[in-house]
N, C-alpha and C positions, 0 to 999 in steps of 0.2 A: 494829187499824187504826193507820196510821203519824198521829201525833199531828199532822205539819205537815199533812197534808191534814186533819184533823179541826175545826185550831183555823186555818184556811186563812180570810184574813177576806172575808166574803161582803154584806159594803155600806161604804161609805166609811166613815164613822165607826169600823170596826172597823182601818183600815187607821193603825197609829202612826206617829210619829215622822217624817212626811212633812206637812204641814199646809199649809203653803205651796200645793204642788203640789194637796192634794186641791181645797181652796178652788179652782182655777182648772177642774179636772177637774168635779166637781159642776156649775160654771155652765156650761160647755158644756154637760153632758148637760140641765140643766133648758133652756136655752136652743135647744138641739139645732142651735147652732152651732156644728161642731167642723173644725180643721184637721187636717192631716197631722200626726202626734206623733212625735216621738222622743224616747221611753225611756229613759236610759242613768244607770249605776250600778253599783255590787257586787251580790253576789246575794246573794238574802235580804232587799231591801229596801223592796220591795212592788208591784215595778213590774205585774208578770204579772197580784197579785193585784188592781191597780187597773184597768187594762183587764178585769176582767170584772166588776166593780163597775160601770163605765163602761158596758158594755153590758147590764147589768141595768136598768140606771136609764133608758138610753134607749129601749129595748125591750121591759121587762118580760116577758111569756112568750115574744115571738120570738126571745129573745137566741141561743138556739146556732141560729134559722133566718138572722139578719141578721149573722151572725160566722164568717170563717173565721180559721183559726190556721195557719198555714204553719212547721213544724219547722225552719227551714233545716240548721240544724248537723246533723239526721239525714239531709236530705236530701241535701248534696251532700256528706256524709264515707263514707253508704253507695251514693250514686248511685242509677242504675237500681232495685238491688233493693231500696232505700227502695221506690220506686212501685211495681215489680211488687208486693210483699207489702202493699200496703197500699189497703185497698176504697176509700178518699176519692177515690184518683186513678186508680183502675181505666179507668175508662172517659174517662180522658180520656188515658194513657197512652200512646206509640206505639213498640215494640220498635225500628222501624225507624228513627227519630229521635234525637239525641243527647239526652246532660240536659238542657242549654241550651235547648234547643227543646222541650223537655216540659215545661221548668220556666216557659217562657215561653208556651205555650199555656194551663197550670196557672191560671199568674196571670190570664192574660186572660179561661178561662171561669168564676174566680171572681169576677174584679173583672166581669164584664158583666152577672153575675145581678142579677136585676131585687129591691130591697130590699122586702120584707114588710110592710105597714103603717106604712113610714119613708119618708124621704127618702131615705135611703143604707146603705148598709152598711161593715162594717170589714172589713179585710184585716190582718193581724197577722201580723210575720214577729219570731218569736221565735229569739232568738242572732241578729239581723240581721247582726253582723258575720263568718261564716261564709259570707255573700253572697262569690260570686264577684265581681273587675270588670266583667266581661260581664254577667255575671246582673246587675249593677246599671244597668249602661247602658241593657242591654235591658229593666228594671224602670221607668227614669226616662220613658222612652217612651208606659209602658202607664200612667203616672201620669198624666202630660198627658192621656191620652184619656180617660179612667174619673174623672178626678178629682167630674166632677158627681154621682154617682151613687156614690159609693165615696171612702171613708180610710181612708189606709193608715198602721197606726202599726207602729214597727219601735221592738225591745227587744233592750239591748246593755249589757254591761259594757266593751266595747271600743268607742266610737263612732269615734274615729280611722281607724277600717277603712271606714269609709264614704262615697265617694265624696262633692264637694262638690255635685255634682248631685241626691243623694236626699237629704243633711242639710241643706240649705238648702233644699228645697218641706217642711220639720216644724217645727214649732214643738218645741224640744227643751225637754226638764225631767232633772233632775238628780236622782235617789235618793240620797243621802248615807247613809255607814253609819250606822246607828240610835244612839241615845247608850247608854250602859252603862245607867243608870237605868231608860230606855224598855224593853229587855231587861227587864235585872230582873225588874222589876213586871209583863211579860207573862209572865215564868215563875214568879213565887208565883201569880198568878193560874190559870195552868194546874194547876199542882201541888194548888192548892185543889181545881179541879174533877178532878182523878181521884184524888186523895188524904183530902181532907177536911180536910187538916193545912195550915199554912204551917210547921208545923216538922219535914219532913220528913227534909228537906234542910239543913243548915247554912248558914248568912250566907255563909261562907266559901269553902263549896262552889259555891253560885250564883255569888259573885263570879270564882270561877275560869271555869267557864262562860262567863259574860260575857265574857269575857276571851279566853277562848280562843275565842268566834264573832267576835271584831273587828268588829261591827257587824251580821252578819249573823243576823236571826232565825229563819232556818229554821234554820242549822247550832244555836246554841241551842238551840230546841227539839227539836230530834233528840238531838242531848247530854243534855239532862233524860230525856229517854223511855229511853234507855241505860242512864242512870246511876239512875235510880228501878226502871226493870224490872228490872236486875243485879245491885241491893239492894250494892252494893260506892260508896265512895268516890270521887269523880272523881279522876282522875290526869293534870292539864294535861300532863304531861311526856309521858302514854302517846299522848296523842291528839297532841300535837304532833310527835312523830318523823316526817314525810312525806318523801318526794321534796323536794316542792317546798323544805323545807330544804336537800337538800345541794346543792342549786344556788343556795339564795342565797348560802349559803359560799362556792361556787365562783364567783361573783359578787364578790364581798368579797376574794376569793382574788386575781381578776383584777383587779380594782381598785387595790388595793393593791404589785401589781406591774406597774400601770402601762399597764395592756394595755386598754384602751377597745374593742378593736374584739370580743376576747372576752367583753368586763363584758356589751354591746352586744345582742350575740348571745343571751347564755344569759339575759338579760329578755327578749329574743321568744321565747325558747325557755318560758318562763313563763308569757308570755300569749298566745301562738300555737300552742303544741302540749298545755299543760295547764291552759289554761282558766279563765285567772285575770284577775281584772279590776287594772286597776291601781292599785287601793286596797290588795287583797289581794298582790299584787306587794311596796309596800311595807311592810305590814305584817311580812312573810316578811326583807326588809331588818333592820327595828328591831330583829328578836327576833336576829339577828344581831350588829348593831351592840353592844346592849344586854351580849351574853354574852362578847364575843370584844373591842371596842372602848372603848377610854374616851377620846371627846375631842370638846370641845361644838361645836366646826367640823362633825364627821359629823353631829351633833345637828342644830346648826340648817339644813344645807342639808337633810335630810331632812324638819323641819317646815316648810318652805322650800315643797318640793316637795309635801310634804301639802297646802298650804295652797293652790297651783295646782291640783293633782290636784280638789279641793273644787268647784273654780269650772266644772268640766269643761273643761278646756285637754286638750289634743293629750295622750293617758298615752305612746305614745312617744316623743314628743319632749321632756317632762319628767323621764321617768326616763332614755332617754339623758344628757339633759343634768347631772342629778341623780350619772352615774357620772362624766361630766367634770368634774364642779365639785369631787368629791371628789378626783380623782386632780389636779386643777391647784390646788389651794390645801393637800392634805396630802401626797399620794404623788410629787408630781413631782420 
């Protein structure tokens, strides 16, 4: 059994290094006053696992009759045969009909069902920003209608992608990468429980871990289960060689000669084609900067830009801005 679902946390309290945010989630669900939410973060930072936290608490055994979960990113990257092959939307499917209009039907006969022993029900569109503009116009619609009876929370590492029509009727919350500590101590703790030991594993070795998920605890924990089941050493270096390296180079590349419109480019090629939030965007930067750069100008507009990124500001229009600042105060 793959460890992240295993140690997958299953009531608030299990959910770390987010505290802030649960406090606020908790009293909606005891109060069973809850808005329209928006999600948004790196992955790996607890958001999915607090929405079913949230619906535990407000539901108790009705929770998967009073929740639906809508895939977006499977849905409109495979289209059609998303629905044909998948029973949830069988019968509500129509060959003859475009996505658009499936995907809009979709919502509407989930959002009209009548809620279970609740006031309302939830609607969840996971990877929200995989939403089409049209799928979201035609979303904002069906919000106004359904709102009495149904909320709708949407979960994103890109909220920028999300028209100002559906991010203004949610009350947004901010997932921040988790702190190295908070890691840590969730992975001696795992380690105990399928090992017996906390000394498994080396100081050393955890800290590279750590290190190498930048915030993210599922990747973490998928790393320990690897690197304990393989009985072999971590090797930051092996797990680090991606793709998404050679395009931050090539980022750095363009940068450096001056070329904004390519730096530009190949950061939405980042977070638009490989799925990366933009935390993890600049993370992929530093490890760059750190190996190939020395000069505390690239340093501080990058914790610059970190420190906006935190507050959930616009990620394109900060890390654009992030490659102009570098090429008008060092490359120009």
């Amino acid at each position: 059994m793959l460890w992240i679902e295993k140690y997958r946390p299953d009531s608030f309290n299990k959910i770390l290094g987010q505290e802030r945010i649960i406090t606020h989630l908790e009293t909606f669900a005891r109060t069973g006053s809850l808005p329209h939410l928006l999600l948004c973060g790196p992955h790996g930072t607890g958001k999915t696992a607090s929405i079913g936290c949230l619906s535990r608490t407000l539901y108790g055994d009705y929770c998967d009759e009073n929740m639906t979960c809508i895939q977006t990113g499977d849905l409109f990257f495979l289209g059609r045969k998303y629905l044909e092959e998948n029973e949830k939307y069988s019968h509500i499917y129509r060959k003859d009909e475009s996505l658009l209009v499936n995907f809009k039907n979709i919502i509407r006969w989930h959002a009209s069902l009548r809620p279970l022993d609740a006031p309302f029900r939830l609607l969840v569109f996971e990877g929200a920003s995989a939403l089409t503009r049209e799928a979201q116009q035609g979303l904002r619609r069906i919000m106004e209608r359904y709102s009495g009876t149904c909320r709708f929370i949407f979960t994103t590492s890109h909220p920028g992608a999300l028209i100002p029509a559906i991010s203004s009727r949610c009350l947004p919350f901010f997932f921040a990468p988790l702190a190295g500590e908070v890691i840590t101590g969730q992975l001696r703790h795992i380690m105990v429980e399928e090992t017996g030991d906390t000394g498994t594993l080396r100081d050393d070795d955890l800290d590279l871990i750590t290190r190498a998920a930048q915030g993210d605890m599922r990747k973490a924990v998928m790393l320990l289960q690897v690197t304990l089941q393989s009985g072999e050493p971590f090797d930051l270096v092996r797990f680090s060689q991606t793709e998404t390296n050679v395009i931050a180079n090539a980022i750095f590349s363009a940068i450096s000669s001056g070329d904004l419109h390519a730096a530009t480019r190949r950061i939405e090629t980042l977070i638009i084609e490989y799925g990366l939030s933009s935390g993890e965007v600049l993370q992929e930067l530093k490890t760059v900067f750190k190996r190939e750069y020395n000069d505390p100008r690239i340093a501080a507009a990058i914790g610059d830009t970190d420190y906006l990124l935190s507050h959930g500001n616009n990620e394109y229009i900060q890390l654009n801005a992030l490659a102009a600042r570098i090429i008008g105060e060092i490359f120009a």
